[in-house]
PyMOL Python script that loads the backbone (N, CA, C, O; Angstrom):
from pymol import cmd

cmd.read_pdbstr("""\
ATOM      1  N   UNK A   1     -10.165  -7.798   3.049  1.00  0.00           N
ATOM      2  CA  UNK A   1     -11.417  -7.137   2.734  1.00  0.00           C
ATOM      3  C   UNK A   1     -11.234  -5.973   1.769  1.00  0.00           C
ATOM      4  O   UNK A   1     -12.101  -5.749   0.924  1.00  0.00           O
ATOM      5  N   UNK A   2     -10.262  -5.308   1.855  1.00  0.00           N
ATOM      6  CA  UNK A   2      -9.861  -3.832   1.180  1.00  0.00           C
ATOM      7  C   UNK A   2      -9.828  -4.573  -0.386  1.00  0.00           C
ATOM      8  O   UNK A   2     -10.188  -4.116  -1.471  1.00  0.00           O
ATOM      9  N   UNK A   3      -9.518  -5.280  -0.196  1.00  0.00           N
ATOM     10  CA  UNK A   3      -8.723  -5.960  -2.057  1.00  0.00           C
ATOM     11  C   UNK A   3     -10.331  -6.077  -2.543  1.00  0.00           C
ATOM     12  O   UNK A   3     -10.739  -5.732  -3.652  1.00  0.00           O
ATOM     13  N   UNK A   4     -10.927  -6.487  -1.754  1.00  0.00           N
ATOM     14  CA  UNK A   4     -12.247  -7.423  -2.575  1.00  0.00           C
ATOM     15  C   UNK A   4     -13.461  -6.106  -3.575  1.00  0.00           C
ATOM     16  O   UNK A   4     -14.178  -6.114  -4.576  1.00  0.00           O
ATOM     17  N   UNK A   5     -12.983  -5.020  -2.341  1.00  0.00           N
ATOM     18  CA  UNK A   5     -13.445  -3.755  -3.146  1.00  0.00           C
ATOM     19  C   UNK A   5     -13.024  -3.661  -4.500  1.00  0.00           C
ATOM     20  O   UNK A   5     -13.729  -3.906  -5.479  1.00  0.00           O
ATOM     21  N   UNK A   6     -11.606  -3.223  -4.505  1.00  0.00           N
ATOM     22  CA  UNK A   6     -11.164  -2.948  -5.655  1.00  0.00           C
ATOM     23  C   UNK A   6     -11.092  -4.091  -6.648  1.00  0.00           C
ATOM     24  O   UNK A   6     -10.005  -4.048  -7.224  1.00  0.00           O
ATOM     25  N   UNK A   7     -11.801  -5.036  -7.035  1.00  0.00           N
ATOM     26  CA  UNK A   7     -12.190  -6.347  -7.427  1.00  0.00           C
ATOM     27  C   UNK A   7     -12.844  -5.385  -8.873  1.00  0.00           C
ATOM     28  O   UNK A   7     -13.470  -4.347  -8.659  1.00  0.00           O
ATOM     29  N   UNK A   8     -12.567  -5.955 -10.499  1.00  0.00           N
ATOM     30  CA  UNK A   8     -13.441  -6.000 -11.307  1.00  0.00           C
ATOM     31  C   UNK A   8     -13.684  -7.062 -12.260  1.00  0.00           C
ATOM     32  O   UNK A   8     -12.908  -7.789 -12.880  1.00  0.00           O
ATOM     33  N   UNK A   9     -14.885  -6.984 -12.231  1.00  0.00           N
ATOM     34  CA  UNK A   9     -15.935  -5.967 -11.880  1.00  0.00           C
ATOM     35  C   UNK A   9     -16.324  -6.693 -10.943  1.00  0.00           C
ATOM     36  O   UNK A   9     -16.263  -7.888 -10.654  1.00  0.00           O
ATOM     37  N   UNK A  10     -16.885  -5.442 -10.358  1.00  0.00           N
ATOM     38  CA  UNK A  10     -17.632  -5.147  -8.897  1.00  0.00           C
ATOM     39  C   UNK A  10     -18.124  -5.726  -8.407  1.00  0.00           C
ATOM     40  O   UNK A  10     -19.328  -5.513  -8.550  1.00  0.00           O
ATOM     41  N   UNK A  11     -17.719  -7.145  -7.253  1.00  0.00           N
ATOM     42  CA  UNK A  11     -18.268  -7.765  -6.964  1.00  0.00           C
ATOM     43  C   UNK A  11     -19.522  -7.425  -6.064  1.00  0.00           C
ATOM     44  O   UNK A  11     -19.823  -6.337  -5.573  1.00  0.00           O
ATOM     45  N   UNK A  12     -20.194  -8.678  -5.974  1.00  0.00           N
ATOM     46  CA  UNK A  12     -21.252  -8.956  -4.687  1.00  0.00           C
ATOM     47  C   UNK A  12     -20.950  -9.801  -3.656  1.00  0.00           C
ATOM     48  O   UNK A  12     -20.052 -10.614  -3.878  1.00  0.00           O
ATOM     49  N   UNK A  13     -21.593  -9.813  -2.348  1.00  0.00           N
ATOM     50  CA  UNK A  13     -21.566 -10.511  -1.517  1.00  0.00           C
ATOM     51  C   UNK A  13     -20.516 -10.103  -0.398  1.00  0.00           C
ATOM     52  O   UNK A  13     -20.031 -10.871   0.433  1.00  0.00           O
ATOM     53  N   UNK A  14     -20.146  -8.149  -0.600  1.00  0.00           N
ATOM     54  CA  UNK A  14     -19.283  -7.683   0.331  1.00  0.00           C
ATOM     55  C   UNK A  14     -20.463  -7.074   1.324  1.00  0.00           C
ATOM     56  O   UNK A  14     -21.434  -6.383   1.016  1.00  0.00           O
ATOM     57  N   UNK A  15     -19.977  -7.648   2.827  1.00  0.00           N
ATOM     58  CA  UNK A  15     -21.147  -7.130   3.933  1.00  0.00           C
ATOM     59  C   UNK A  15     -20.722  -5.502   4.311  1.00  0.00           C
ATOM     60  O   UNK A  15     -19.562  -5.090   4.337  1.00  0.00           O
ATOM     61  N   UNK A  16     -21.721  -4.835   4.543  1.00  0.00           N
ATOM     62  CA  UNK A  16     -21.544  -3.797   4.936  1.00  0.00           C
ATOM     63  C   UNK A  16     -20.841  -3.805   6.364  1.00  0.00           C
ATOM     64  O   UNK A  16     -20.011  -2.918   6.562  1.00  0.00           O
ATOM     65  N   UNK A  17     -21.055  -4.571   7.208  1.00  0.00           N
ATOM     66  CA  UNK A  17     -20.276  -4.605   8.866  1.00  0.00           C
ATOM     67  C   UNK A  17     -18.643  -4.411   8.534  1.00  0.00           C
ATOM     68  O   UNK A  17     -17.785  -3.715   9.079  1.00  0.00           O
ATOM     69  N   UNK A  18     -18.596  -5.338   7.394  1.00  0.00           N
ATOM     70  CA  UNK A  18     -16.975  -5.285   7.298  1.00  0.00           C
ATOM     71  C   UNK A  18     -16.402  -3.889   6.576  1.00  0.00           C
ATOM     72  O   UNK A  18     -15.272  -3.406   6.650  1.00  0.00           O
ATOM     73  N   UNK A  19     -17.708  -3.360   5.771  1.00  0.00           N
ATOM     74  CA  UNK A  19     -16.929  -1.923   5.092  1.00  0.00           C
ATOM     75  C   UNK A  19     -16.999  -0.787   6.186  1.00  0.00           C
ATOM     76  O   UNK A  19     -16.216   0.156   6.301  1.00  0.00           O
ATOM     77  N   UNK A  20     -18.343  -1.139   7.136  1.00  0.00           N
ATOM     78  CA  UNK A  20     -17.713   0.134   8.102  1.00  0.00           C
ATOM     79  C   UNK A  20     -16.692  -0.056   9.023  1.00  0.00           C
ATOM     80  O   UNK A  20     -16.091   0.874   9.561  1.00  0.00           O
ATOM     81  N   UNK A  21     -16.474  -1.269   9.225  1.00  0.00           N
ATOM     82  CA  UNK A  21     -15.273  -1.475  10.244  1.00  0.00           C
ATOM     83  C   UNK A  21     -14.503  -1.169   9.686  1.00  0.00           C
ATOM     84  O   UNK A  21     -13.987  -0.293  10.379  1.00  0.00           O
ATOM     85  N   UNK A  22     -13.611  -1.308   8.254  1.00  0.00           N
ATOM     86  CA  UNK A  22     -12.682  -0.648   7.119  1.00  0.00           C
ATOM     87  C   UNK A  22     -12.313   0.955   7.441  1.00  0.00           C
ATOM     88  O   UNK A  22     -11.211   1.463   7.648  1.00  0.00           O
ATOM     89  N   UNK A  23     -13.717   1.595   7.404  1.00  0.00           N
ATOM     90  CA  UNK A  23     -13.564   2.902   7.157  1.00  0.00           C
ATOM     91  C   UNK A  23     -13.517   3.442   8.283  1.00  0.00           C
ATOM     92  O   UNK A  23     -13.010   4.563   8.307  1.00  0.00           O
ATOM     93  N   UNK A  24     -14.003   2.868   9.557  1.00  0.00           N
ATOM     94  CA  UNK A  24     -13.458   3.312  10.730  1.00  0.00           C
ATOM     95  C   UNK A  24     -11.578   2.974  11.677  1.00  0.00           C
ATOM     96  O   UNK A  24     -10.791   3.580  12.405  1.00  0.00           O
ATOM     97  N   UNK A  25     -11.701   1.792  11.080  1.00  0.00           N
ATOM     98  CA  UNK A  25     -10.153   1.921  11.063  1.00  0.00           C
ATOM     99  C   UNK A  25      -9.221   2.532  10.013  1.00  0.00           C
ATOM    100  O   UNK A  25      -8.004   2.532  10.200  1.00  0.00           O
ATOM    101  N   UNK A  26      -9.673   2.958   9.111  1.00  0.00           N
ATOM    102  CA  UNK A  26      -8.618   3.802   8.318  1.00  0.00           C
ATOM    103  C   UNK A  26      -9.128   5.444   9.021  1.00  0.00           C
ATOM    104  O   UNK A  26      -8.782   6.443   8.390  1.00  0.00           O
ATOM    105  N   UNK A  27      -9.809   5.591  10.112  1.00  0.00           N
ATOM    106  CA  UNK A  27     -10.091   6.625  10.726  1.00  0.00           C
ATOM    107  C   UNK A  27     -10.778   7.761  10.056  1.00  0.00           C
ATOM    108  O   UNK A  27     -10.494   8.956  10.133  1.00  0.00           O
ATOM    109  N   UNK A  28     -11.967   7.042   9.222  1.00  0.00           N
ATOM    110  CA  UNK A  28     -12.834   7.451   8.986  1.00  0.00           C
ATOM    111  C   UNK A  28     -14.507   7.524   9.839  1.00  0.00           C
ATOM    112  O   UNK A  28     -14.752   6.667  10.688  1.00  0.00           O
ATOM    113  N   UNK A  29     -15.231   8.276   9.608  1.00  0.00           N
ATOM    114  CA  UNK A  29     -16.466   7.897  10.339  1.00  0.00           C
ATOM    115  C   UNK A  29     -17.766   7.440   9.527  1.00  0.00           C
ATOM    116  O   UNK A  29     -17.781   8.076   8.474  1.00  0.00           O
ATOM    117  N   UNK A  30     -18.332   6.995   9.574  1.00  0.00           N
ATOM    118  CA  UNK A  30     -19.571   6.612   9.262  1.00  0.00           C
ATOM    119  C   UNK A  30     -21.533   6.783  10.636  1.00  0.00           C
ATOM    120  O   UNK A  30     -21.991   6.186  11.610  1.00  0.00           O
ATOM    121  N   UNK A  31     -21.966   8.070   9.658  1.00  0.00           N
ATOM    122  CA  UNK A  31     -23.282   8.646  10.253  1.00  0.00           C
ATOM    123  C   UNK A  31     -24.162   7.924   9.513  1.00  0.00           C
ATOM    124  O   UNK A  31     -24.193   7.613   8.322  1.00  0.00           O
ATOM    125  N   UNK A  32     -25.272   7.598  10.963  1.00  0.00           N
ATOM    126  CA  UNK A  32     -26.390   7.025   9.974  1.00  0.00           C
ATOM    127  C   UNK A  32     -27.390   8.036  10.203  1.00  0.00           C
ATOM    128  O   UNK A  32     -27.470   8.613  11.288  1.00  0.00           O
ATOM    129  N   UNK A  33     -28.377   8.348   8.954  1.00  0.00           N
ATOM    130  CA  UNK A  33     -29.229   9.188   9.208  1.00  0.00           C
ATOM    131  C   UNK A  33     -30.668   8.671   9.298  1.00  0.00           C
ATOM    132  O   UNK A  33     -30.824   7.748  10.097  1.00  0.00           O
ATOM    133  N   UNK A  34     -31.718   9.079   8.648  1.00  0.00           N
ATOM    134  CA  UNK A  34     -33.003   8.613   8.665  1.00  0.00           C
ATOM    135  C   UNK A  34     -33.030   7.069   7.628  1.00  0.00           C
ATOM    136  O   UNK A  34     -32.233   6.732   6.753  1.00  0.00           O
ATOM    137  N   UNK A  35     -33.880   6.578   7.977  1.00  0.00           N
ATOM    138  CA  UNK A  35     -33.874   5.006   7.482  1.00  0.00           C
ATOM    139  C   UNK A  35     -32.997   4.382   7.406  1.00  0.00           C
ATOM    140  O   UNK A  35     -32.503   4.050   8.484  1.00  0.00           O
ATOM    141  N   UNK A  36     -32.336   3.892   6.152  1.00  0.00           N
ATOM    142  CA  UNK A  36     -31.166   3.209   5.844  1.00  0.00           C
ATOM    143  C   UNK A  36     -30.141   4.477   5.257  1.00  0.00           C
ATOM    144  O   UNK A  36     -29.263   3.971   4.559  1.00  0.00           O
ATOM    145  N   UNK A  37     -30.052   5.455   5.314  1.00  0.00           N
ATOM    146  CA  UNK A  37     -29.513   6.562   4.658  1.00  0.00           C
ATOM    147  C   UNK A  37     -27.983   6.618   5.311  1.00  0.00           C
ATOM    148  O   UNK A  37     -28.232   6.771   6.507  1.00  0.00           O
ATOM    149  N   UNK A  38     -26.764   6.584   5.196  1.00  0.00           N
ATOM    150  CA  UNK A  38     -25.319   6.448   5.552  1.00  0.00           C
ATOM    151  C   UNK A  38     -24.565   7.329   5.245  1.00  0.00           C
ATOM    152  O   UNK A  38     -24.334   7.032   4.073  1.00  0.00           O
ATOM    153  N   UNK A  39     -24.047   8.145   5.435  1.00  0.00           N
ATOM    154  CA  UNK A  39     -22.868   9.244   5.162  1.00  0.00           C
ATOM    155  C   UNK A  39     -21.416   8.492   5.495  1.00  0.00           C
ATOM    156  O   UNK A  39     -21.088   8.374   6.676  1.00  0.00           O
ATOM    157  N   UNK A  40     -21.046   8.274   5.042  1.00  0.00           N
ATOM    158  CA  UNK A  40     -19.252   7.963   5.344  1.00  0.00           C
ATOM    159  C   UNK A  40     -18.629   9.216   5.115  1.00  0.00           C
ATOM    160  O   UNK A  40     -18.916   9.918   4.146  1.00  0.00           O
ATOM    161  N   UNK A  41     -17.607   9.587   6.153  1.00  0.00           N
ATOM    162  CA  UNK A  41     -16.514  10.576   5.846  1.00  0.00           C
ATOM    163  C   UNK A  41     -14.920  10.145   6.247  1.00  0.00           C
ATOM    164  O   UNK A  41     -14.533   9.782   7.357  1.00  0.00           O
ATOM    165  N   UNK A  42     -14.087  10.298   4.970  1.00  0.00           N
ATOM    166  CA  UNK A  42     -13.030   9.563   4.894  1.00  0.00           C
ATOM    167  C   UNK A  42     -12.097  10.826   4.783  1.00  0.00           C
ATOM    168  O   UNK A  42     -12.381  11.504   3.796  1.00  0.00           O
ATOM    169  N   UNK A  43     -11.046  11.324   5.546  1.00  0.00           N
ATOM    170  CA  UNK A  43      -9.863  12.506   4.998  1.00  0.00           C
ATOM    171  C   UNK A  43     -10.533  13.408   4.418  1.00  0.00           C
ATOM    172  O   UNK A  43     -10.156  13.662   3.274  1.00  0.00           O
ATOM    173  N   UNK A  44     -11.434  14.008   4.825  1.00  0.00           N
ATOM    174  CA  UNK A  44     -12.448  15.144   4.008  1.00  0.00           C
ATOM    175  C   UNK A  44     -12.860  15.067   2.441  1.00  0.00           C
ATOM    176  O   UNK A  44     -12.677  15.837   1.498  1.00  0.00           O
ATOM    177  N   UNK A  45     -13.304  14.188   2.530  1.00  0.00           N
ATOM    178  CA  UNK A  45     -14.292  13.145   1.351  1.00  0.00           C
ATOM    179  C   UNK A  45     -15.661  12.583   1.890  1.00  0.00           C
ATOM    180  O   UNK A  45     -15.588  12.094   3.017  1.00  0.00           O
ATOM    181  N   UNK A  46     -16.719  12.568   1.370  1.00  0.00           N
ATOM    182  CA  UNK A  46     -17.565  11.927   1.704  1.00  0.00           C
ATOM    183  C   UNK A  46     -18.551  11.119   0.982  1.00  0.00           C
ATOM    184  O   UNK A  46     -18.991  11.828   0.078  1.00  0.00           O
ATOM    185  N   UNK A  47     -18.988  10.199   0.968  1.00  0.00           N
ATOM    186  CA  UNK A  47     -19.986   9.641   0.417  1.00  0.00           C
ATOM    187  C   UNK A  47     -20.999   9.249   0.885  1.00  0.00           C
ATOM    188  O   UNK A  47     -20.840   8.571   1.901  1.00  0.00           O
ATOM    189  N   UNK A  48     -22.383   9.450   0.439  1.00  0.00           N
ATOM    190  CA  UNK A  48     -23.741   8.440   0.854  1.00  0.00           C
ATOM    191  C   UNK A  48     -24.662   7.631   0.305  1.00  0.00           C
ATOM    192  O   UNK A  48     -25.285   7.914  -0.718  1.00  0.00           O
ATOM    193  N   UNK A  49     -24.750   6.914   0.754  1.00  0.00           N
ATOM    194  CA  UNK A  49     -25.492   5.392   0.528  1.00  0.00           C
ATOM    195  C   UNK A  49     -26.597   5.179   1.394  1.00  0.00           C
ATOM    196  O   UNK A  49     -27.047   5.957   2.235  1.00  0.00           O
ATOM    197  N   UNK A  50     -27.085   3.744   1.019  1.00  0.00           N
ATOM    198  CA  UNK A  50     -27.892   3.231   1.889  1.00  0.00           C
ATOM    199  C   UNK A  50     -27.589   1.780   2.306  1.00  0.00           C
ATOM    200  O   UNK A  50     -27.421   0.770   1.622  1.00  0.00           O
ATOM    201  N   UNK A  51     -27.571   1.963   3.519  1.00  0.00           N
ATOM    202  CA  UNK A  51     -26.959   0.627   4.227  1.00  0.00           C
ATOM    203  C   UNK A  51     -28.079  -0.804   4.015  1.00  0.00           C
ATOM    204  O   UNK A  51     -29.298  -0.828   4.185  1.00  0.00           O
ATOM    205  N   UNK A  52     -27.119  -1.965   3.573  1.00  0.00           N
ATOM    206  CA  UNK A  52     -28.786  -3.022   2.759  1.00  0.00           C
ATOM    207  C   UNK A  52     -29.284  -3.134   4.562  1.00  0.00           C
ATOM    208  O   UNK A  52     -28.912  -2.945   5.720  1.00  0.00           O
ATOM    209  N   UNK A  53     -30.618  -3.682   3.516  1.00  0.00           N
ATOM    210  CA  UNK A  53     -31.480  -4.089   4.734  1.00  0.00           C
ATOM    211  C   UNK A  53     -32.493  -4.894   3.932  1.00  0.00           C
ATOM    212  O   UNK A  53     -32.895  -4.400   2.879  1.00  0.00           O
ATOM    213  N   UNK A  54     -32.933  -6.048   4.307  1.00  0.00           N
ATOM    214  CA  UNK A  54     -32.642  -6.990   5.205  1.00  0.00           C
ATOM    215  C   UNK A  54     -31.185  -7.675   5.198  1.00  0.00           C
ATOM    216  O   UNK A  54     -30.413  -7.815   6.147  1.00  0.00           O
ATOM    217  N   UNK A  55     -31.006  -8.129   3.617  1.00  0.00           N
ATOM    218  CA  UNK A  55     -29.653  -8.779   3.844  1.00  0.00           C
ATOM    219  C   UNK A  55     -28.737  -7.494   4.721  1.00  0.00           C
ATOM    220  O   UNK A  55     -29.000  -6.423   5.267  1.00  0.00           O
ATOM    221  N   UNK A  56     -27.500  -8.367   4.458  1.00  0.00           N
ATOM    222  CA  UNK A  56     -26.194  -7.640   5.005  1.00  0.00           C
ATOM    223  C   UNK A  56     -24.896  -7.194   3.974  1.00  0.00           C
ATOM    224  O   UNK A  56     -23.830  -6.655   4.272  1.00  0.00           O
ATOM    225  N   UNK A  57     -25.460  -7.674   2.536  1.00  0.00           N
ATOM    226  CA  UNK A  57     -24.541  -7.189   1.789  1.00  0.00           C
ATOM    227  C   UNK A  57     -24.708  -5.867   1.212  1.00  0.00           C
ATOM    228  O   UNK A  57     -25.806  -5.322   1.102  1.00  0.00           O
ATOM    229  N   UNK A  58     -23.231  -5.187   0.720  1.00  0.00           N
ATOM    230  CA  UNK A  58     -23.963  -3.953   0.022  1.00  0.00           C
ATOM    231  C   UNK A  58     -24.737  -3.981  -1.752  1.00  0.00           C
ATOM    232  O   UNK A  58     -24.693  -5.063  -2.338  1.00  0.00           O
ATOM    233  N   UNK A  59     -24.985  -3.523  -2.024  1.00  0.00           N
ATOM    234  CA  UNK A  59     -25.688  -3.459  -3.676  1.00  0.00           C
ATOM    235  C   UNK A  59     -24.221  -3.310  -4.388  1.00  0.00           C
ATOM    236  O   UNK A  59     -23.219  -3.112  -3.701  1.00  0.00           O
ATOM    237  N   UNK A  60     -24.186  -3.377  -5.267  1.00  0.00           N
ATOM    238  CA  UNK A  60     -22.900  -3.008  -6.101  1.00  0.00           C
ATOM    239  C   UNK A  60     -22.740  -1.460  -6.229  1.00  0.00           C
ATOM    240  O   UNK A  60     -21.642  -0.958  -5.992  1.00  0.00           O
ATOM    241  N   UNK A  61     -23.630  -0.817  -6.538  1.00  0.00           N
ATOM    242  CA  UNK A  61     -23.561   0.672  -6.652  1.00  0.00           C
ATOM    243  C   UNK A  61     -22.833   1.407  -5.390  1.00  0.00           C
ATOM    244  O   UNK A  61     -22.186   2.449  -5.281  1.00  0.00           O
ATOM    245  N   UNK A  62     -23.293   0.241  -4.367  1.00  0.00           N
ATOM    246  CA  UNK A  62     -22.801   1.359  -3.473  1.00  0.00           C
ATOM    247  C   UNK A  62     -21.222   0.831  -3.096  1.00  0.00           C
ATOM    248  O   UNK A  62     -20.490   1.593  -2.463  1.00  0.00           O
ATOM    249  N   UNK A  63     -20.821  -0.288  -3.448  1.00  0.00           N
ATOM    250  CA  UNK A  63     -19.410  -0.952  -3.357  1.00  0.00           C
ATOM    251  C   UNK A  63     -18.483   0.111  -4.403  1.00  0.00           C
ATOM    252  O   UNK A  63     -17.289   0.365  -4.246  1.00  0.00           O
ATOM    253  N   UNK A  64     -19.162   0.520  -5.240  1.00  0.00           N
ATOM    254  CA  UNK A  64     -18.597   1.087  -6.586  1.00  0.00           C
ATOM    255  C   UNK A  64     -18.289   2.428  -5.886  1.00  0.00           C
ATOM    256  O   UNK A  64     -17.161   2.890  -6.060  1.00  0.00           O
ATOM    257  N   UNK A  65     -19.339   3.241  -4.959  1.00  0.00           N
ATOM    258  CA  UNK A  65     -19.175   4.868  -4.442  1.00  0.00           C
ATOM    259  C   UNK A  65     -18.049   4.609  -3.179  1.00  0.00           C
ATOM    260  O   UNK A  65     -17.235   5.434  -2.763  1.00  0.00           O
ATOM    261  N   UNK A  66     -18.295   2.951  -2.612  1.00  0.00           N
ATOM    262  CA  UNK A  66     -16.784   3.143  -1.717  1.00  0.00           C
ATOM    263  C   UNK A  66     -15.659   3.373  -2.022  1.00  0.00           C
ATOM    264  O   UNK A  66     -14.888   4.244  -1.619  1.00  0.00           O
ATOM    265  N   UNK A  67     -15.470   2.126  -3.179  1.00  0.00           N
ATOM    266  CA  UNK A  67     -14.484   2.277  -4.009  1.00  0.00           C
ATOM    267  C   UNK A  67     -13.792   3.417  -4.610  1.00  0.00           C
ATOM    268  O   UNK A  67     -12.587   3.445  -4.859  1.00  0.00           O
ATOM    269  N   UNK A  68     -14.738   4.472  -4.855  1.00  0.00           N
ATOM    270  CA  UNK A  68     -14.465   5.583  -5.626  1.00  0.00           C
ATOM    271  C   UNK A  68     -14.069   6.575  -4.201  1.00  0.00           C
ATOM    272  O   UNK A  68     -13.533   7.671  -4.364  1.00  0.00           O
ATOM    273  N   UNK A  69     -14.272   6.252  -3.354  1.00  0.00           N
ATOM    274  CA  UNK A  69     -14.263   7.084  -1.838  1.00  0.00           C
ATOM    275  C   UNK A  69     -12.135   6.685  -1.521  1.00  0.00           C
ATOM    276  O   UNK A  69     -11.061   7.263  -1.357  1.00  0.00           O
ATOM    277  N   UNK A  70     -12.588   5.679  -1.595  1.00  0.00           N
ATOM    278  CA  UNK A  70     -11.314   5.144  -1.031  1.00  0.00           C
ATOM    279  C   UNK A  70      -9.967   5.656  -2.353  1.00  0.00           C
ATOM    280  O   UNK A  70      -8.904   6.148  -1.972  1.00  0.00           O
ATOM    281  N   UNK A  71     -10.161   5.512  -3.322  1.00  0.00           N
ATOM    282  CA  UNK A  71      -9.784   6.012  -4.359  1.00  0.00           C
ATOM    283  C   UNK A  71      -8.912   7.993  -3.927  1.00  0.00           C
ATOM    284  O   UNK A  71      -7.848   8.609  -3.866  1.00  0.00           O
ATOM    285  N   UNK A  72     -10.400   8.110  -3.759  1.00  0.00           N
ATOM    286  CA  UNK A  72     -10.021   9.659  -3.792  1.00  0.00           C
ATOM    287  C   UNK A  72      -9.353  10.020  -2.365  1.00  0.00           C
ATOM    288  O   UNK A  72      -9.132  11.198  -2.086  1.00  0.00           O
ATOM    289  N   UNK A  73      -9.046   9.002  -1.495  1.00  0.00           N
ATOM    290  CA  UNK A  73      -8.388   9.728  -0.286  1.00  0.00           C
ATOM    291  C   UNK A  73      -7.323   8.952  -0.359  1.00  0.00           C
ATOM    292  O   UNK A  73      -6.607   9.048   0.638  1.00  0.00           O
ATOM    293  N   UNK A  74      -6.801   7.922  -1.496  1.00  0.00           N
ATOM    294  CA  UNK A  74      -5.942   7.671  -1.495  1.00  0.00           C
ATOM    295  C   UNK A  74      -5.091   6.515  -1.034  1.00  0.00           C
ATOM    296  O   UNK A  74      -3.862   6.454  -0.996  1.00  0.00           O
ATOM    297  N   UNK A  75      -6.135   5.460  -0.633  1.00  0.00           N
ATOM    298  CA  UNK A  75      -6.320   4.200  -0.152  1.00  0.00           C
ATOM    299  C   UNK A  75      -5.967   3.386  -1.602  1.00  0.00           C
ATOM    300  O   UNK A  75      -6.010   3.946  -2.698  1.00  0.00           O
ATOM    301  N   UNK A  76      -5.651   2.124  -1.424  1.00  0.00           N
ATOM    302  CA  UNK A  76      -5.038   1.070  -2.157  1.00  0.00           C
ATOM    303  C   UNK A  76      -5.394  -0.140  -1.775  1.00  0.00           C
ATOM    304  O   UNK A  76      -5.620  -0.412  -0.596  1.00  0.00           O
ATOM    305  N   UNK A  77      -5.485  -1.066  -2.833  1.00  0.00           N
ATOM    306  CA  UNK A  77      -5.485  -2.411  -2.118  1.00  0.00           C
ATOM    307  C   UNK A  77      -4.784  -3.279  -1.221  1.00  0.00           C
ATOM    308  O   UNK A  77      -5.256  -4.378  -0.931  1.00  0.00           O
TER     309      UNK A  77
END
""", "prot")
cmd.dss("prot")
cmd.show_as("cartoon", "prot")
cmd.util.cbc("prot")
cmd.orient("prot")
């Protein structure tokens, strides 16, 4: 799953279930706030998004702010 992130360009069709399970086992957390609104916090980094709804995949934009999350704390494929 980690590889498919760092994929270019940026694919589609990555589910969000599998990126928060990612970021909670690399012992990160993920808050949900009002509506679809998501905070991830990774090694004192954070990013927010919006979790899709109805489907289950994420948008690319927001595959791109994981990517860039995972990036900056130092994660790899």
């Amino acid at each position: 799953m980690p590889a498919a992130i760092f994929k270019y360009p940026t694919p589609t069709g990555i589910e969000w279930r599998a990126v928060a399970s990612l970021i909670k086992a690399l012992g990160g957390e993920v808050k949900y706030g009002d509506g679809s609104r998501v905070r991830i916090d990774l090694k004192g980094q954070s990013v927010d998004i919006h979790s899709p709804h109805p489907q289950k995949e994420l948008k690319r934009y927001a595959v791109r702010l994981v990517k860039e999350l995972l990036i900056r704390t130092g994660e790899k494929p």
